[in-house]
C-alpha positions in Angstrom: 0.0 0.0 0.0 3.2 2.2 1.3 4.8 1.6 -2.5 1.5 2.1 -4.4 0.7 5.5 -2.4 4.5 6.5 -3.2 4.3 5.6 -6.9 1.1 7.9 -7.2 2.7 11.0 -5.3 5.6 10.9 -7.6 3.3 10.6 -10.6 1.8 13.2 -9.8 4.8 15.4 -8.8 6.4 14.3 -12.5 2.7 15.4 -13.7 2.6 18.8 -12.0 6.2 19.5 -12.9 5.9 19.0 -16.1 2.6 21.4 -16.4 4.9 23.7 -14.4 7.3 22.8 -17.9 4.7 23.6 -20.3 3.7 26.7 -18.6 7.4 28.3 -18.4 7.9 27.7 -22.2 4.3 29.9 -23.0 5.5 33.4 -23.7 2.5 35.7 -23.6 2.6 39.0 -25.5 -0.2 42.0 -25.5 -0.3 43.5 -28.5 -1.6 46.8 -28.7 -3.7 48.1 -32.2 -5.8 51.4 -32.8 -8.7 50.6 -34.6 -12.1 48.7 -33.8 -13.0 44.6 -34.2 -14.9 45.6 -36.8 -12.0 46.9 -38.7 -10.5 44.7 -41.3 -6.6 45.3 -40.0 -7.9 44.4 -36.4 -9.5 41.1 -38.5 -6.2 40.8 -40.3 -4.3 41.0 -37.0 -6.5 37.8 -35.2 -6.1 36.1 -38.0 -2.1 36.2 -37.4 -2.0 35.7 -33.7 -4.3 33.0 -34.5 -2.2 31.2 -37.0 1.2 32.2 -34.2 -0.9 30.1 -31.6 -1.7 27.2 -33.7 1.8 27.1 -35.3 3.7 27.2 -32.7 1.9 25.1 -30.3 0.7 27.2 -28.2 4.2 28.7 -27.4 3.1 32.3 -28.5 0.4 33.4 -26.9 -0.4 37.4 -28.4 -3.8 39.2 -27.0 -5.0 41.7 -29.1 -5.7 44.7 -27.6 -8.2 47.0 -30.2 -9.6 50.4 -30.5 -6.6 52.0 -28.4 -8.1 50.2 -25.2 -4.7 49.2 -24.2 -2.2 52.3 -25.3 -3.4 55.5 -27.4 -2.2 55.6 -30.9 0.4 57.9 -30.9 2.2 56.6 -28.3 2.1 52.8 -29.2 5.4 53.1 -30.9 7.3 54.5 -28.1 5.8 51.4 -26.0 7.4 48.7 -28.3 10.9 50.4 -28.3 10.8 50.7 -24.7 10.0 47.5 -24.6 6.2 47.9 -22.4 4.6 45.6 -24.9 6.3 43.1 -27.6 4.5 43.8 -30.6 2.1 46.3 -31.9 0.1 48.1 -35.1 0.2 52.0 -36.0 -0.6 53.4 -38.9 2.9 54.6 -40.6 2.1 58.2 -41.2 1.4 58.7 -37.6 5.0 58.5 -36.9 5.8 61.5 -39.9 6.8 64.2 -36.7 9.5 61.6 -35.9 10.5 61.3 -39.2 9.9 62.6 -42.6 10.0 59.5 -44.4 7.4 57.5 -42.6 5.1 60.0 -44.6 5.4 58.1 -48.0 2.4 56.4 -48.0 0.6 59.7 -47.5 1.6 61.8 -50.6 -1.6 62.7 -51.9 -2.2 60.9 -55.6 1.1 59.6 -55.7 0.2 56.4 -56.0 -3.6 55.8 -56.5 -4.0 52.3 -57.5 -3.1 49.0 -55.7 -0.3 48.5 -57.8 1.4 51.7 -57.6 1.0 51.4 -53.9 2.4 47.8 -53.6 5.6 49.3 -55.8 5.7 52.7 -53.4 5.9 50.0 -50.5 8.4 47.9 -52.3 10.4 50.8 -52.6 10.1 52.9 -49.2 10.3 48.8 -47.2 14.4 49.0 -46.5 14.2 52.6 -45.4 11.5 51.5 -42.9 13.4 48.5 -42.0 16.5 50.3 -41.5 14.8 53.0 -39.1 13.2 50.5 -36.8 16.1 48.1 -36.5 18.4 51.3 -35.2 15.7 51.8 -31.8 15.3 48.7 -31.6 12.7 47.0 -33.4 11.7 44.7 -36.6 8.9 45.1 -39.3 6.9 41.9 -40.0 4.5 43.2 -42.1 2.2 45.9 -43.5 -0.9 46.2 -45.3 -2.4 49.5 -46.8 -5.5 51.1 -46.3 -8.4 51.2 -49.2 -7.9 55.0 -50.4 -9.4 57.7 -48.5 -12.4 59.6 -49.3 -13.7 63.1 -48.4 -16.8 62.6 -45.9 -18.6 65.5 -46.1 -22.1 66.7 -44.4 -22.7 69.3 -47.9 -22.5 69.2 -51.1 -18.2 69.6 -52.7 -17.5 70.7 -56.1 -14.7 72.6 -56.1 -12.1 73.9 -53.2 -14.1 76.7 -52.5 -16.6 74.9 -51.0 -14.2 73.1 -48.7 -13.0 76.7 -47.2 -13.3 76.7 -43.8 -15.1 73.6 -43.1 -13.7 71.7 -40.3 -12.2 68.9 -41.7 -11.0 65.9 -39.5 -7.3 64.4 -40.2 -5.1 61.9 -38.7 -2.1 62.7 -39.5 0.4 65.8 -40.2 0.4 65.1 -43.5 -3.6 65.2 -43.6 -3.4 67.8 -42.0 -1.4 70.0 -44.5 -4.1 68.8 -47.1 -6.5 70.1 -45.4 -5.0 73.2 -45.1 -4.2 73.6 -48.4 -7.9 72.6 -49.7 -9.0 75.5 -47.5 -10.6 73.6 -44.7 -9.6 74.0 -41.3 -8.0 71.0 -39.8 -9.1 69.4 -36.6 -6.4 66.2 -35.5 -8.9 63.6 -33.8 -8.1 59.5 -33.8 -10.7 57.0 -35.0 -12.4 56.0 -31.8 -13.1 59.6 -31.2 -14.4 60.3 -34.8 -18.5 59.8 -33.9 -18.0 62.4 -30.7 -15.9 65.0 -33.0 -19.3 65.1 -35.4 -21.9 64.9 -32.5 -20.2 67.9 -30.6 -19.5 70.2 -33.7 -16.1 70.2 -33.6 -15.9 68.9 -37.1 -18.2 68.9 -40.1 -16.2 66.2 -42.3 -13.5 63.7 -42.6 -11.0 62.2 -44.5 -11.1 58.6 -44.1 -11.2 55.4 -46.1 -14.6 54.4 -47.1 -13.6 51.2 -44.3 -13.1 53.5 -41.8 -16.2 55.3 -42.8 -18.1 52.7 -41.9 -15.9 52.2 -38.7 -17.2 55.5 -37.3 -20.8 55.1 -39.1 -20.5 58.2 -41.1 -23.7 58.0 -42.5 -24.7 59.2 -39.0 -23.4 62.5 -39.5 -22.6 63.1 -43.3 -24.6 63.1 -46.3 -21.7 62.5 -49.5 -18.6 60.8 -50.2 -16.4 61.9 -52.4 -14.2 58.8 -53.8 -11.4 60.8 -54.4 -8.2 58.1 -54.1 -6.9 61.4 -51.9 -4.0 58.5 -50.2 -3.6 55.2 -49.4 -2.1 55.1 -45.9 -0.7 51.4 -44.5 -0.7 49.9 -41.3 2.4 48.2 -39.8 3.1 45.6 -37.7 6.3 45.5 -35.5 8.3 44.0 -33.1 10.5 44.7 -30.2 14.2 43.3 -30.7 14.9 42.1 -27.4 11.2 40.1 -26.8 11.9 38.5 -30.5 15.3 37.3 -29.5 13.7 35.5 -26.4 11.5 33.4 -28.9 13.3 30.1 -30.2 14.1 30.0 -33.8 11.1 27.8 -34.9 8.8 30.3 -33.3 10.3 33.3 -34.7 10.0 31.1 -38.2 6.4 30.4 -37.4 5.9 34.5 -36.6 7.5 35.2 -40.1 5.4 32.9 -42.1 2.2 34.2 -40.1 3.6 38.1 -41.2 3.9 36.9 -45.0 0.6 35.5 -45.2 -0.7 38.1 -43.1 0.6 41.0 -45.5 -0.8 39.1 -48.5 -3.8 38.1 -47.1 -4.5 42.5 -46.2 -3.5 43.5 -49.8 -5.7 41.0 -51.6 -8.8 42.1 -49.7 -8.0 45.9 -49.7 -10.0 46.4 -52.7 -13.1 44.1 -52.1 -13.0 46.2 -48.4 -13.2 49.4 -50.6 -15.7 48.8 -52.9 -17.7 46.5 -50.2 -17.8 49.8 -47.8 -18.9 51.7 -50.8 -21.8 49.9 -50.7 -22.4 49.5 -47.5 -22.5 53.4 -47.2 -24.8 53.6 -50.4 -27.1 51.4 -48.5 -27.0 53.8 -45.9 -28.3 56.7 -47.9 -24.8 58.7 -48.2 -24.4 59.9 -51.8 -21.1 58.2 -53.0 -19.7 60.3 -56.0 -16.9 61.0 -58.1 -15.4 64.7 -57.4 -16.1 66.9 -60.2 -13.6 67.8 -63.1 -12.5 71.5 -61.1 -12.4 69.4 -57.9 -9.9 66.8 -59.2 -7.5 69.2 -60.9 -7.5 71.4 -57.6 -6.5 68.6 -56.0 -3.9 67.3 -58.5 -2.5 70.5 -58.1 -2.0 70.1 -54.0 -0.6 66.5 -55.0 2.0 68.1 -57.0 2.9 70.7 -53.7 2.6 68.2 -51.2 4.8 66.2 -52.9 7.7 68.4 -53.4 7.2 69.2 -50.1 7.8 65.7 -49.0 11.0 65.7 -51.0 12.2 68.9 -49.4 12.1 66.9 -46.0 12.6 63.7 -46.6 16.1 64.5 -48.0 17.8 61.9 -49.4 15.6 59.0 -48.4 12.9 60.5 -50.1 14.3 61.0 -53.2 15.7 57.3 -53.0 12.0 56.1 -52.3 11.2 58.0 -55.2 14.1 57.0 -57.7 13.1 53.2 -56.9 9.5 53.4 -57.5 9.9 55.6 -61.1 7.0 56.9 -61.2 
């Protein structure tokens, strides 16, 4: 009886150990993202932690943490290089006060289909790459935004009707459109977007026709004007020192997740677009085309905003430029 109660007890001490094993070798990360569930970058993200948890066994553990809920936008990036969370998801121009650069996706018309945005990304990818590895950090991937539309409670045909409205940006580089399209700017993040309309402090928006939906625009504006004004991107990031603490089939797990991850964002950015178009439509906002004056006014801030850009940017924007030829 002595031997069969002292076989069990160390049964279930090699039993409890070994949970204690498999519980030492989970690594847990929160990973911080600014825009709602319903979003299809947050939908992008869960798909990749999802595929991290299933390929690696449950090593890799990410929670997703949406809708700034767990750090505000603009400060997510200093919260990865510090090392407060692992792993994160900001939207690139957000970081264009740090750095000039991280503005390339943000050129107004530079590139206004999905191909000319892939090539800008292919192009503008090393300088990114370089930038985060010196504080610190790794890109895994990115994926851009459908392009951004003006959300407007009246009627735009021409610039002049856009002076003084108060026009809600994201962005420096929104901003400065706005500016130059007469309107005055008002910076607000996404989350806050439905409370910016209901207490007047802004009468429309520049957002994707995605996050149009996101903050229910048809709440608060009446047309859309399908403009292709950008196509910002997302990206998804790392902190050095947490990745170095994965083993290298996790890591290779993480990398595959990224890859299928970016592809996976790009082939759905245009069925996103066109779907929250619809969706929109449905919901009784006018979706239109901006008139012939309208485009060529704002061809002509393109052309500014991009020399602009080049002024700053310095020699990394004109190598950005050089390798996308366009």
């Amino acid at each position: 009886m002595t031997t069969r109660k002292t076989v069990l007890a160390v049964a279930t001490g090699l039993a409890l150990a070994l949970g204690a094993g498999s519980v030492l070798a989970q690594t847990k990360w929160d990973m911080p993202t600014p825009y709602p569930d319903s979003n299809f970058h947050t939908k992008n993200v869960r798909q990749f932690v999802d595929e991290i948890a299933k390929g690696s066994g449950g090593k890799l553990q990410i929670t997703v943490h949406p809708a700034n809920s767990l750090i505000k936008h603009p400060e997510i990036k200093r919260a990865v290089q510090t090392g407060q969370v692992p792993i994160a998801e900001v939207l690139i121009s957000v970081l264009s006060n740090e750095a000039a650069v991280y503005a390339f996706e943000s050129i107004p018309f530079l590139a206004p289909t999905t191909a000319q945005q892939k090539k800008l990304w292919d192009a503008a990818r090393p300088h990114l790459v370089k930038r985060l590895e010196a504080q610190g950090m790794a890109l895994l991937y990115s994926v851009a935004w459908p392009p951004s539309a003006i959300h407007s409670k009246k009627e735009i045909n021409s610039l002049a009707d856009l002076k003084g409205v108060k026009l809600r940006t994201y962005s420096a580089i929104t901003s400065r459109f706005g500016e130059l399209a007469g309107s005055v700017p008002v910076l607000i993040a996404a989350p806050e977007v439905a409370q910016a309309f209901k207490t007047g402090m802004v009468d429309a928006q520049i957002n994707s026709s995605s996050g149009g939906v996101d903050t229910q625009t048809w709440d608060f504006t009446t047309h859309l004007y399908d403009a292709g004004v950008i196509s910002p991107q997302n990206v998804i990031f790392v902190n050095k020192a947490a990745w170095a603490k994965l083993d290298a089939a996790t890591q290779t797990v993480v990398m595959n997740a990224a890859a299928a991850a970016e592809k996976r964002g790009w082939d759905i950015r245009e069925e996103e677009h066109n779907r929250s178009l619809q969706m929109l439509a449905s919901k009784g906002v006018k979706v239109l085309k901006p008139s012939p004056k309208l485009a060529a006014e704002f061809a002509e801030i393109g052309k500014k905003m991009t020399a602009e850009w080049l002024e700053k940017a310095g020699a990394e924007g004109q190598a950005i430029i050089k390798a996308y030829g366009n």
